[in-house]
N, C-alpha and C positions, 0 to 999 in steps of 0.2 A: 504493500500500500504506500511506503513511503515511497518508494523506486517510483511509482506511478506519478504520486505528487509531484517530485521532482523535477518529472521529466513536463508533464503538464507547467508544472511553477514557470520553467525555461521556456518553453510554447508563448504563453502568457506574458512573458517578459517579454522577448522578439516582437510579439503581436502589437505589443504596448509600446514600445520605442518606433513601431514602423507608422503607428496613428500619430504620436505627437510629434514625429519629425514632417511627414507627410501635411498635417493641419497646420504646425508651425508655418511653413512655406506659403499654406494659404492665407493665413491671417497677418504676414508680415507688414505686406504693404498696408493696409488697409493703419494698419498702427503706424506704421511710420509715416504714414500722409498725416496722421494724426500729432503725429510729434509737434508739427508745425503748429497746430492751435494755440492760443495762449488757454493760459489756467483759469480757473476750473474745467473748461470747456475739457481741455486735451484731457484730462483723469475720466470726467463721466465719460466722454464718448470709449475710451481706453475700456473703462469699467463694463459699458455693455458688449463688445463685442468680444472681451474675455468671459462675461457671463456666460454667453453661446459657447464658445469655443471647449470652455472646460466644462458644460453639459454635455457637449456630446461625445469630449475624452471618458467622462464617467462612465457613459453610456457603453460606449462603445468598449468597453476595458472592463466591462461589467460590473462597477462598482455602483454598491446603491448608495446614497447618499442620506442621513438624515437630520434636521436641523429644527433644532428645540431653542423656546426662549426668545424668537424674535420680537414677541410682544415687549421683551424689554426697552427696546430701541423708542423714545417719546421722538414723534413727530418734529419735525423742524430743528431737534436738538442734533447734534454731532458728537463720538465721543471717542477715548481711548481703549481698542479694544488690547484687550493683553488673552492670548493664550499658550499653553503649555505646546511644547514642541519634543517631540520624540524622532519624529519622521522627514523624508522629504516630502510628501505625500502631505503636510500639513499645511501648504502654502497654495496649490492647487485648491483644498477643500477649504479655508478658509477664509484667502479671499471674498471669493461672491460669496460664500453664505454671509457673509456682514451686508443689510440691508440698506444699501447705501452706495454711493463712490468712495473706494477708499483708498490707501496707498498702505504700505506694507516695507517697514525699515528692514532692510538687506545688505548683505555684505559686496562689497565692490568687484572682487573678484569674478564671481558670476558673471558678471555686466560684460566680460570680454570673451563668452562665449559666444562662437559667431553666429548667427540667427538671433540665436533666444538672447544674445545681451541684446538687442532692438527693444525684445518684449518684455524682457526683465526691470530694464531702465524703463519703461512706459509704467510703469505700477509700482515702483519702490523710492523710497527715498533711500538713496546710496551711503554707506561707513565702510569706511578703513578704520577696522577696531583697535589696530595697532599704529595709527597713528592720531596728535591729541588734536590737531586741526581740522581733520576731518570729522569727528565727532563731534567737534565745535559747531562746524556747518550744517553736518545732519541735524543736530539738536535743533538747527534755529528755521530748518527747512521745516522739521516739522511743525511747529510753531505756524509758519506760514498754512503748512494741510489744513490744521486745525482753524484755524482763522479764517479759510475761505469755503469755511461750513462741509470739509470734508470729514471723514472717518480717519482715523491713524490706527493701523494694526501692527502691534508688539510683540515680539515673543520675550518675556523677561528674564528666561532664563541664557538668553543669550545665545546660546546653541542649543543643541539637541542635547537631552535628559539619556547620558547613557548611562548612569548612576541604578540602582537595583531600588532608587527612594520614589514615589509620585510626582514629585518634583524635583529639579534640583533649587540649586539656591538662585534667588531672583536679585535682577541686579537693577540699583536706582534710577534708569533714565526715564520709564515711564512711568515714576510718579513725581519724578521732579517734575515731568515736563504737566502731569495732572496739576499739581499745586502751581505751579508757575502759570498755566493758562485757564486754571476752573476748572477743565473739562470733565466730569464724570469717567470712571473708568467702568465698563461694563466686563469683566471676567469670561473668560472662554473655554469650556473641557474639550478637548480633540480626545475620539476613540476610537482605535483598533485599526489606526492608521498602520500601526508597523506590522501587524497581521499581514497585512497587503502587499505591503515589501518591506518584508522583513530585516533588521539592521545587520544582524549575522548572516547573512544568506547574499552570495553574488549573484547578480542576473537570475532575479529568481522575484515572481508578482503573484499573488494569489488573490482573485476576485472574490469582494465579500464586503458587508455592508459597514460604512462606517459612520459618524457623529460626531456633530460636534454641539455642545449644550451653551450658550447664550441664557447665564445669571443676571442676577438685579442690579441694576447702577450702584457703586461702592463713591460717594461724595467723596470732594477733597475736601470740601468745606472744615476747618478750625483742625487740620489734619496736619500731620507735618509728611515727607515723603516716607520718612521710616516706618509711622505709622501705618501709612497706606499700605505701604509693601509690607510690611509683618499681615495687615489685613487684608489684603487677597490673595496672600497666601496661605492661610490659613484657610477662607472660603474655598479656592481651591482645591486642598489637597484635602478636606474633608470629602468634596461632590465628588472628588476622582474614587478616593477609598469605597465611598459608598454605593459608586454606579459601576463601577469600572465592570462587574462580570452583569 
């Protein structure tokens, strides 16, 4: 049975590299005619034709998709979403589940893969985490997302959670940048993303449903940023313990 998986997993995998390299090719221009827009234009329009794009990666890759909690998201408000990160698979799926146009802080490196750095850069505010200038600019790029009533999507842990803990340890940017700008942060559980490609397993995708849960707004209000982050993280790693099977 395992022999079988495997060799399926590998099937699945190939199948999967040959849809997103093939649709990349189709949606490149269409983004890069887009680049030229000024902002916010260029992020929504950016926003919806990735919405399509990665429905019918799901689709097509067999992946179901489920998404709890959007009711949290109040009308005309914008916020900082922050979710846990285990997978590559978690920037595909939550993206567009955030009901909104949003942007999604990413490392720079990426950005010089050719094709997908076009589409990478179209949805990320870019860091060099190892250098202090660029993180200077990222911090105040975002600042601007927020301010022109976009969404800002975080992963606090920084990288990927390869630790054996529900989380690892979260690191200050998104709730300085909460306290620094008001903006509400609304908490996010990504699940059974690494199921699907798996961290230990090379070239290897296995289709199967996954989630992500959208919690109640956590205020900055009379917060300071350590607060904030001790407090959702704490909400977090409770929803994860508790939902997680």
């Amino acid at each position: 049975m395992n022999l079988l998986k495997n060799i399926l997993g590998r099937i699945f995998a190939l199948w999967t590299i040959l849809y997103f390299s093939v649709s990349l090719l189709v949606i490149i221009i269409p983004i890069w005619l887009i680049s030229f827009q000024p902002e916010p234009k260029r992020t929504i329009y950016s926003f919806k034709i990735f919405n399509v794009w990665l429905a019918t990666f799901f689709f097509f890759t067999g992946v179901k998709r489920r998404i709890k909690g959007k009711e949290n998201f109040k009308k005309g408000e914008n916020y900082i979403v922050i979710c846990n990160h285990n997978n590559f698979m978690d920037v595909p799926l939550s993206s567009p589940a955030i009901p909104g146009p949003n942007k999604t802080i990413a490392k720079i490196e990426m950005a010089k893969i050719p094709f997908f750095g076009v589409i990478y850069k179209a949805g990320s505010v870019l860091v060099d985490r190892k250098n202090e200038q660029s993180r200077k600019k990222s911090y105040a790029k975002m600042k601007q997302v927020l301010s022109m009533g976009l969404h800002m999507c975080i992963y606090p842990e920084g990288t990927r959670n390869k630790t054996s803990q529900p989380l690892a340890r979260f690191q200050d940017g998104a709730f300085r940048l909460s306290v620094d700008t008001g903006k509400s942060i609304i908490p996010a559980v990504i699940f059974n993303t690494s199921k699907v490609f798996p961290n230990n397993k090379k070239f290897f995708f296995w289709p199967q449903p996954v989630e992500m849960h959208f919690l109640a707004p956590i205020s900055p209000e009379n917060k300071t940023a350590e607060q904030l982050k001790q407090e959702a993280f704490e909400i977090m790693k409770d929803y994860y313990v508790q939902h997680k099977d």
